[in-house]
C-alpha positions in Angstrom: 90.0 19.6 -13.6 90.4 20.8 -17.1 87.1 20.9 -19.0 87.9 20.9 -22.3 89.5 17.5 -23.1 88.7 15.0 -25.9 89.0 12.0 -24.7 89.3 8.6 -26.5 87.9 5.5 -24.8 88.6 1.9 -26.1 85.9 -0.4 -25.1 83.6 2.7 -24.7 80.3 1.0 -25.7 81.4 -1.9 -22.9 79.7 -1.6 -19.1 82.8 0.4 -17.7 83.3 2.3 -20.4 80.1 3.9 -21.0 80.0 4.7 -17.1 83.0 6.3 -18.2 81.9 8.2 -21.2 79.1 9.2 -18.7 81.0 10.8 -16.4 83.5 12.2 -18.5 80.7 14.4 -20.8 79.1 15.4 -17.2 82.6 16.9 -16.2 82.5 19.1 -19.4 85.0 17.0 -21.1 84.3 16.0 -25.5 84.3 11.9 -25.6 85.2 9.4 -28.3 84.1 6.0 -28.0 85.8 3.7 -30.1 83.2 -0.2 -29.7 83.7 -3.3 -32.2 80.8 -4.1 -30.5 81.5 -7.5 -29.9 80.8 -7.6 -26.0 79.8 -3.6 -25.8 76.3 -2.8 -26.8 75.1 0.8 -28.5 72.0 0.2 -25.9 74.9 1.0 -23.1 75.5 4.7 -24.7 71.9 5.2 -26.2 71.4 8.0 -23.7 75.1 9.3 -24.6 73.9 9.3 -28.3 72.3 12.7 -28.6 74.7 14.6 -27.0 76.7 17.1 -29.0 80.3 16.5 -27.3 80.0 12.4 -27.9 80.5 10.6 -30.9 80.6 6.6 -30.9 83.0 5.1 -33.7 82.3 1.4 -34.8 85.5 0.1 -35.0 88.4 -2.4 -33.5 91.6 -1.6 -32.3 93.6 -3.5 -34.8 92.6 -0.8 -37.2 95.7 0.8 -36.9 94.8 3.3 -39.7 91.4 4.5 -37.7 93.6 3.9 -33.9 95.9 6.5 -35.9 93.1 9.3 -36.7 91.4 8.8 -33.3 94.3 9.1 -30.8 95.7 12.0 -33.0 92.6 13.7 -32.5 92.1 13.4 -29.1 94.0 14.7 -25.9 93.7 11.9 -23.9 93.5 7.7 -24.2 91.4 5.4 -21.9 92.1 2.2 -22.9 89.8 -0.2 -21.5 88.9 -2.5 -24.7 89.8 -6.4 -23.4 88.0 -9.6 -23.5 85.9 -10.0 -20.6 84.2 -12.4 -18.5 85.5 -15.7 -17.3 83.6 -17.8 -19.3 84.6 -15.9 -22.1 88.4 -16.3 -21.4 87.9 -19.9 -20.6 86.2 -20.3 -24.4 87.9 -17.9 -26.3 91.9 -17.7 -25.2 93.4 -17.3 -28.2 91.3 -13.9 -29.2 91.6 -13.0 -25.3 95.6 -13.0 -25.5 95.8 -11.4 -29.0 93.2 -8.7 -27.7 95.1 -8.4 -24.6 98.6 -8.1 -25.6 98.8 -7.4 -29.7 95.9 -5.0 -29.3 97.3 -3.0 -26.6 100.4 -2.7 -28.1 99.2 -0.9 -30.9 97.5 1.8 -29.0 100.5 2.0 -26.8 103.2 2.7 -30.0 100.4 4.9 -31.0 100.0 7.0 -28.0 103.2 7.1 -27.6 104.3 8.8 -31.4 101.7 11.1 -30.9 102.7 12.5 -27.4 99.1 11.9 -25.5 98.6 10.6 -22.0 97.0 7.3 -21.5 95.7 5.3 -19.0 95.5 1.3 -19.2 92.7 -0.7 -17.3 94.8 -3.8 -15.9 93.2 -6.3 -13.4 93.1 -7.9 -10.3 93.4 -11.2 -12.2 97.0 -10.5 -12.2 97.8 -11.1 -8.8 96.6 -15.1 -9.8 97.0 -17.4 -7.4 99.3 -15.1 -4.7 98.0 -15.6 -0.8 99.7 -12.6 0.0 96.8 -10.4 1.3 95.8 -7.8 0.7 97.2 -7.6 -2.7 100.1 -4.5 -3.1 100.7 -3.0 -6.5 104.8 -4.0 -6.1 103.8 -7.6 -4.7 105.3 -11.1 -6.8 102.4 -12.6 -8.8 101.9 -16.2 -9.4 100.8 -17.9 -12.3 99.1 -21.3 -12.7 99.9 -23.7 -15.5 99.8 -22.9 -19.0 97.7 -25.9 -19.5 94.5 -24.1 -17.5 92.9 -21.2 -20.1 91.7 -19.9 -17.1 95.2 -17.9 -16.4 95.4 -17.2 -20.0 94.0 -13.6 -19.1 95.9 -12.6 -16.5 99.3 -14.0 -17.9 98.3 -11.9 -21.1 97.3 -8.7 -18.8 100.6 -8.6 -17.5 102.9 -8.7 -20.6 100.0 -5.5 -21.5 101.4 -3.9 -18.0 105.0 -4.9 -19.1 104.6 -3.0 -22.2 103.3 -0.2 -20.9 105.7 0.5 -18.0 108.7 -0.4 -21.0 106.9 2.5 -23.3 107.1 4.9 -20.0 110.7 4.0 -19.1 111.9 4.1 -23.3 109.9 5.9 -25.1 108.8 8.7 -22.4 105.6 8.0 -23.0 103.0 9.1 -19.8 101.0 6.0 -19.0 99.2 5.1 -15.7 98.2 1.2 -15.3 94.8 0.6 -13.1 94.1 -2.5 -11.6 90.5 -2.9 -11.8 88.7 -4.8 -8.9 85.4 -7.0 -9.3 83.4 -3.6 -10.7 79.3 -4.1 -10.3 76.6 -1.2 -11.4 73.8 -0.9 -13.8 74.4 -2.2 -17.2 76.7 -5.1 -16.3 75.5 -7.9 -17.9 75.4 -11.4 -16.6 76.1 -12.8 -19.8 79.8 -13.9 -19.6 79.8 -15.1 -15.4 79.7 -11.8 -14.0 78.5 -12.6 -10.9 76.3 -9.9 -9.3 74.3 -9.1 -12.6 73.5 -13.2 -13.0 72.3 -13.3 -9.5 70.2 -10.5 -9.5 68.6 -11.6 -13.0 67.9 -14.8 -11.3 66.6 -13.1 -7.7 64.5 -10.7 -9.5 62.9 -14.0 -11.4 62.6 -15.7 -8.6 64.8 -18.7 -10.3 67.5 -20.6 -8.0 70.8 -18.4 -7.8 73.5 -20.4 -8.9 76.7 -20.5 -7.0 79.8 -22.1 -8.6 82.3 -24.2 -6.1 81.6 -24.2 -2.4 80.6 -20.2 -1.8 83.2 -19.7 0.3 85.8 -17.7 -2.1 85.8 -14.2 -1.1 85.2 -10.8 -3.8 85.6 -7.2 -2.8 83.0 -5.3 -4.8 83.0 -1.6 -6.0 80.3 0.6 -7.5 81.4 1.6 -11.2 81.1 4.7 -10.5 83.8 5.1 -8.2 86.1 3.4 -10.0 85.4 5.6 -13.3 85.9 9.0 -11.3 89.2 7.2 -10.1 90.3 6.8 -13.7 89.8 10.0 -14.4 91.8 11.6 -12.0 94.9 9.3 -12.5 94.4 10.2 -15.9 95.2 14.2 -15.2 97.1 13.2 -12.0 101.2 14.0 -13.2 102.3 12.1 -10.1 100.5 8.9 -11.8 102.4 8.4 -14.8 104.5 5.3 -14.8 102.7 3.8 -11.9 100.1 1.1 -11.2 96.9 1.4 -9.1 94.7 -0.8 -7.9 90.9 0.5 -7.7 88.4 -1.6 -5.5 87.0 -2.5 -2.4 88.4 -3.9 0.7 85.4 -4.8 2.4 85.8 -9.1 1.5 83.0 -11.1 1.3 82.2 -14.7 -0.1 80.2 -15.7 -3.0 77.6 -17.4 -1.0 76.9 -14.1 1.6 76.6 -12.3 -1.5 73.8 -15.0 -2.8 72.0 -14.5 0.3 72.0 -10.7 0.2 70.7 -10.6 -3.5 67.9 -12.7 -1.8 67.3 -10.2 0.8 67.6 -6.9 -1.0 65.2 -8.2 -4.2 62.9 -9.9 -1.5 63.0 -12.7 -4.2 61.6 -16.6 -3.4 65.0 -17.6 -4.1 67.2 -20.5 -3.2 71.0 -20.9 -3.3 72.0 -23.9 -5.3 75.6 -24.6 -5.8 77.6 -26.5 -8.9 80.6 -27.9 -8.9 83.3 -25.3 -11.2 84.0 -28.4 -13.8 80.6 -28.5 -14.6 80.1 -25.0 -15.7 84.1 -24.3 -16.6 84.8 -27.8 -17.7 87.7 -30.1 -16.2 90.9 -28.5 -14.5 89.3 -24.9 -14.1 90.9 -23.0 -11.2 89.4 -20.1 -9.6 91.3 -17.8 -6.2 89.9 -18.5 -3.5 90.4 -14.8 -1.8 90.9 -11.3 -3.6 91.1 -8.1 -1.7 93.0 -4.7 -2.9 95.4 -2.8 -0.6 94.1 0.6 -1.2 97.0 2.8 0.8 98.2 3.8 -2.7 95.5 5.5 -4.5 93.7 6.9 -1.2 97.1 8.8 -0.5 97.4 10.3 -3.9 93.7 11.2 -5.0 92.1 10.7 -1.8 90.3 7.3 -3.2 87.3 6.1 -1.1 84.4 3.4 -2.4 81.2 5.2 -1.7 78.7 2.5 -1.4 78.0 -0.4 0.0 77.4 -4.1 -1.6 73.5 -3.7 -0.6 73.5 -0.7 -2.5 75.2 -1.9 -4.9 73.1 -4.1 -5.6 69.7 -2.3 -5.4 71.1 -0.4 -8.2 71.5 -3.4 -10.2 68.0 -4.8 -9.5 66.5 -1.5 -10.1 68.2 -1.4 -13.9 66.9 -4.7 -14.4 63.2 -3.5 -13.5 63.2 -0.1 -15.0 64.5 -2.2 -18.6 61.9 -5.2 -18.2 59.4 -2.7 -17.3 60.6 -0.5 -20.5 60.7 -3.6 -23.2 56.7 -4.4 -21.5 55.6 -0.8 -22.4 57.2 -1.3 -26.2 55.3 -4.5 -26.5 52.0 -3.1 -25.0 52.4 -0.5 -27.6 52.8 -3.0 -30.4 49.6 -4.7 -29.5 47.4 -2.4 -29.1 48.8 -1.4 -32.8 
């Protein structure tokens, strides 16, 4: 791997992306992370701060003047900057489609006058309402109705991926899409319905986890960090360009096993309480009921394995929630004895 790359990341400040920024400055590569700072948070790249080969720019991708000077600067694109959350894309559709498919495009045309490689994070939202399991990169999709928000993000995701692969096919310009699974780690917040991070808030305060619907839809979750050392090799991979990848797990399970293993891993007093999806989502919301990557793709081209289990997963989680609760304790200890 070469070890001198700048690379640009969108979202950078964001939970993936600053695993990503992480990983990328421990492989010897420079990093620019471009945050509006809207759902990102500088405490996510605090530790990044210091370090000579990464710089943090406060900015938005509809900058087209400041997109310009960044991507002709660097070698590289991650683009990873999107609205996120379901409960955020259920609110806010209007800014999750204009993000999604105006914002893309502009670092696409941009990327693609200026000659550098880019990878685009996708989702597995676009696969919507298909029963065709496990999901294939080259499989139909299928769309609910325009009248539920809740498909607002994935219908806007994949006019993002249609853009991309026309940029590829006309313009020449190397792109790899990545299909990004239900991604868990440290510095996830539970803020917008991420699900493992709200769960393990809750275990760890021994509140009453809340499960929405019945329990019984199914996830497949992967450690961040395997999905950010994924992105990086597609992004130097030649054989990736102009193709789509999912990234995940395919070990399945439902929303109510993972409720119960929270409880067991946090040995938290916790019960499992469940609420019906209108009255968190509001009337009409639909959710899929099953989810699970076909992985044959990227294991036969980089060798792609997920290298830890849910229950560690998780630990991980709980142990960033401790280590900051026990870190915002010692600041206000300080402050009193002052």
């Amino acid at each position: 791997m070469p070890t001198n790359d700048h690379y640009l990341v969108t979202g950078g400040a964001g939970f993936i992306g600053s695993h990503l920024a992480e990983h990328l400055l421990a492989s010897g590569h420079r990093v620019t992370a471009l945050d509006d700072l809207s759902t990102g948070s500088q405490a996510n790249i605090a530790h990044l701060a210091p370090k000579p080969r990464f710089r943090l720019v406060k900015g938005s991708i509809f900058d087209r003047r400041l997109m310009a000077v960044l991507i002709k600067n660097c070698d590289r694109v991650i683009h990873l900057a999107a609205a996120v959350g379901v409960q955020l894309i259920v609110e806010r559709s209007v800014r999750t489609i204009n993000t999604n498919i105006s914002g893309t495009e502009i670092v696409l045309s941009l990327a693609s006058s200026m000659k550098r490689p880019l990878v685009i994070a996708s989702t597995s939202e676009i696969y919507g309402k298909s029963e065709n399991l496990p999901f294939h990169e080259d499989d139909d999709i299928v769309m609910g109705s325009t009248s539920r928000s809740r498909w607002a993000y994935a219908c806007s995701k994949a006019i993002a991926e249609f853009l991309a692969m026309g940029y590829y096919r006309e313009e020449g310009l190397l792109v790899v899409i990545v299909r990004l699974f239900n991604t868990v780690g440290p510095r996830q917040t539970g803020r917008y319905g991420m699900v493992v991070p709200r769960f393990v808030q809750q275990a760890l305060e021994n509140k009453p986890i809340t499960v929405y619907g019945d329990g019984m839809q199914t996830r497949c979750f992967v450690y961040v960090g395997d999905v950010v050392k994924a992105i990086v090799r597609l992004s130097i991979e030649p054989r990736a360009f102009g193709q789509v990848y999912n990234i995940g797990s395919d070990t399945e399970m439902s929303i109510r096993d993972l409720a119960e293993l929270v409880v067991r891993v946090t040995r938290s007093k916790s019960r499992v309480e469940f609420f019906p999806y209108e009255q968190v989502y509001g009337k009409g919301f639909e959710d899929m009921r099953r989810r699970v990557p076909n992985l044959e793709k990227i294991q036969a081209l980089i060798g792609y394995r997920p290298s830890l289990t849910p229950a560690q997963i998780i630990k991980l989680v709980a142990d960033h929630f401790l280590k900051q609760n026990e870190d915002v304790n010692s600041v206000r200890s300080d402050v009193r004895v002052a």
